[in-house]
C-alpha positions in Angstrom: 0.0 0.0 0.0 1.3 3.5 -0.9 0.9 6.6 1.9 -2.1 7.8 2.6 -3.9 4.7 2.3 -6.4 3.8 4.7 -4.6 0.6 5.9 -2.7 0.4 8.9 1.1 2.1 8.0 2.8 0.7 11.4 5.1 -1.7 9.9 6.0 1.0 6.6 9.7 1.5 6.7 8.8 5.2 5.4 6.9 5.7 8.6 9.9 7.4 10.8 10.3 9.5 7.8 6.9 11.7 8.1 4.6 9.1 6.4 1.1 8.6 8.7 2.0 11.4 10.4 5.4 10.3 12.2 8.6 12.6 12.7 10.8 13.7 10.7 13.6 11.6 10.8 17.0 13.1 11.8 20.0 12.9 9.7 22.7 10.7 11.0 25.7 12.8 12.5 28.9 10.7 11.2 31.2 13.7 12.6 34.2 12.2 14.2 35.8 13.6 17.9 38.5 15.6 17.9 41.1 14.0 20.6 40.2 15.6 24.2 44.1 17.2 24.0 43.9 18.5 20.3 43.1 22.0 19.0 42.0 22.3 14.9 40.6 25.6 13.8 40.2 25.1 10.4 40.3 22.0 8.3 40.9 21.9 4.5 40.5 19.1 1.9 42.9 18.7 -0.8 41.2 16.6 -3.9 41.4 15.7 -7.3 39.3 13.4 -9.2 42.2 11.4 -10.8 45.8 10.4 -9.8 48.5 11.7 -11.0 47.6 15.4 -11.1 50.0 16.8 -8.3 47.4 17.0 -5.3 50.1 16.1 -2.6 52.7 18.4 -4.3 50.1 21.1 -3.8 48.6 20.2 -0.3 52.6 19.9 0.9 53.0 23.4 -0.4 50.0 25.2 1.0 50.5 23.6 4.3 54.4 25.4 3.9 53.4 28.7 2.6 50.7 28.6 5.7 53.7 27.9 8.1 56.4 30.3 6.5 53.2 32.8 7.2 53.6 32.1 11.2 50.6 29.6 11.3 50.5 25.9 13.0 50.1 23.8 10.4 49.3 20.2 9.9 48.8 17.6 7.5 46.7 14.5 7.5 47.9 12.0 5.0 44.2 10.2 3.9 45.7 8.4 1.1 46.2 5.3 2.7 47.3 3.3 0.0 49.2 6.0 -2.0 51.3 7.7 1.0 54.1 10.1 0.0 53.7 13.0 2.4 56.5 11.7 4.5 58.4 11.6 1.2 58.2 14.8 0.0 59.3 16.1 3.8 61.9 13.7 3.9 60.5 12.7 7.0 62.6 9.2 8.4 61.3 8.4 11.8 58.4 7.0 12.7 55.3 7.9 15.0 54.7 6.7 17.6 51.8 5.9 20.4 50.8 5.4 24.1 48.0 5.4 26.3 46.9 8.9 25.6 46.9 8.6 22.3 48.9 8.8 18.4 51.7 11.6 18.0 52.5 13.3 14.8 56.0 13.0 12.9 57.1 17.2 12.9 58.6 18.3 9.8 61.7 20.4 9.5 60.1 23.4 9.1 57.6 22.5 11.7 54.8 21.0 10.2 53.0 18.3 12.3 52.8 15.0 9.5 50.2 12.2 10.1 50.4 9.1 7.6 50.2 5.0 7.3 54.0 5.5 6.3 54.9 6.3 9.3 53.5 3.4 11.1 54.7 0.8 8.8 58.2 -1.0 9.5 59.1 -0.2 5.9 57.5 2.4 3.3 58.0 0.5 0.4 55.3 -1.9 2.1 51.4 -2.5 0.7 48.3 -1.6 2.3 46.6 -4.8 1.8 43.1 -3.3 3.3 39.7 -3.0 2.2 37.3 0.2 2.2 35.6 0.6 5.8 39.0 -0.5 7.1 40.8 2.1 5.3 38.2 4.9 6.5 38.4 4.1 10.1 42.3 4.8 9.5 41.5 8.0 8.1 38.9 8.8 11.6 41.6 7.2 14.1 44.3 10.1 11.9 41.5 12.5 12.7 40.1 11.3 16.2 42.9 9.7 17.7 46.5 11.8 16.9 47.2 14.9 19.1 46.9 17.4 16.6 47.9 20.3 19.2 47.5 23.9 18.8 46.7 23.5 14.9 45.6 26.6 12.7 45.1 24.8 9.6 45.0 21.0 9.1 45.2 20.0 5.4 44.0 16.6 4.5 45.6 14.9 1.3 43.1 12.8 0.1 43.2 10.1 -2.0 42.1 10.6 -5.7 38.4 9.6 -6.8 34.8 9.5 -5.0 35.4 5.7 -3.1 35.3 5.1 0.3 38.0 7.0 2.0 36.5 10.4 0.3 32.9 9.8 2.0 34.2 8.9 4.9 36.7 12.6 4.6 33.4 14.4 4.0 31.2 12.6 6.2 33.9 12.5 9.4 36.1 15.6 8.9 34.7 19.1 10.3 36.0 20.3 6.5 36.3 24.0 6.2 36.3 23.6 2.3 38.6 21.5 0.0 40.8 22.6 -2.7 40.4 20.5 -5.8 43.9 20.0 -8.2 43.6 19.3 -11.8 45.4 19.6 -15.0 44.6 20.7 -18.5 43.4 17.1 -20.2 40.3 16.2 -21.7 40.1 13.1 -19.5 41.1 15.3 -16.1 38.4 17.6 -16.6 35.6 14.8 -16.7 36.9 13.2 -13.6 37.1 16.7 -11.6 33.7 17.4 -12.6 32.9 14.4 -10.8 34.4 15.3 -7.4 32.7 18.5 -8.0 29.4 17.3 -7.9 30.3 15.0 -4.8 31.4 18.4 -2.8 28.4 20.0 -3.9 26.2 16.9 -2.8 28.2 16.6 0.7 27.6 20.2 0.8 31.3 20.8 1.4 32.2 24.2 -0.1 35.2 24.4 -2.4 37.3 27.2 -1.4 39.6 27.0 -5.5 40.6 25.0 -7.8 44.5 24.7 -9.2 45.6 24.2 -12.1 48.3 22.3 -12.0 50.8 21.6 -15.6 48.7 24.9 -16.5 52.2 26.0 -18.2 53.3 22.9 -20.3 52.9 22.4 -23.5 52.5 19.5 -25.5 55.2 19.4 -27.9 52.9 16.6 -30.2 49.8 19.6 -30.6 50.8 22.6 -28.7 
């Protein structure tokens, strides 16, 4: 029977939903903690619809202008099967954890790090997990690290709409995102699809770079 019939609606599944009168259900909060000790004022996502395209290159670099402007920055490194945050730092040692909680790696120039590579015994090693595994990585990086006294906390997110990305959107108090690109045919139709998953997680995006914006293709100019 459809709503509105006359027939008893007590076992509809649309029921809690307004149907026969009920209330309105609420949306389901997924928003993770912060850790009791941490401090986050503003939270940025770093996207791109496709691999490839520079998005860590550009999230290490915003999180060192931000610092070389006097800010606390972090960076929380989402790609769990694609690390190279501590790469590009040149970060060696690893993190480490006690009964508090997880402590970031801190950069040369001061920038608290956060990634799987920095747990693992050696970084040339897979992540052999599956999707809900790899988003509650993502939450304990979010819920469980000390991210103390932070101004800006970029988040390097894997390329794509999967798993890990609604779990970003759903989990992470995001301030925005910041989605990277490049000038190909193919690019463009994959950023216009993490475009329209911002817009329908109602995260807003704060710009979009351009990245290989200056190279030309010496085949067709």
């Amino acid at each position: 029977m459809g709503c509105g019939s006359s027939s008893d609606c007590g076992g509809c599944p649309s029921q809690s939903s307004g149907c026969g009168g009920g209330a309105p259900q609420q949306p389901q909060d997924f928003t993770a903690p912060l850790h009791e000790l941490s401090s986050v004022k503003h939270v940025i996502g770093v996207v791109s619809g496709k691999g490839g395209v520079g998005k860590s290159s550009v999230t290490s670099l915003m999180a060192i202008t931000m610092a070389r402007k006097g800010y606390k920055v972090g960076i929380l490194d989402a790609d769990i099967t694609g690390p190279s945050i501590p790469k590009m730092f040149g970060i060696k040692e690893k993190a480490y954890a006690d009964e508090i909680g997880m402590y970031p790696v801190k950069s040369k120039g001061g920038i608290d790090v956060m990634s799987v590579n920095l747990l693992l015994e050696n970084d040339t090693d897979p992540v052999l997990w599956r999707g809900p595994i790899l988003g509650n990585v993502v939450k304990q990086f979010y819920s469980d690290v000390i991210w103390k006294d932070i101004d800006y906390l970029f988040v390097d997110m894997p390329p794509g709409t999967g798993d890990v990305a609604i779990t970003v959107y759903q989990s992470l108090k995001l301030d925005g995102i910041i989605i990277v690109t490049s000038p190909q045919d193919l690019v463009s139709m994959i950023v216009e699809k993490a475009v329209k998953m911002a817009d329908l997680m109602q995260v807003p995006i704060i710009g979009v770079v351009e990245n290989y914006s200056y190279f030309h293709c010496p085949d067709n100019g």
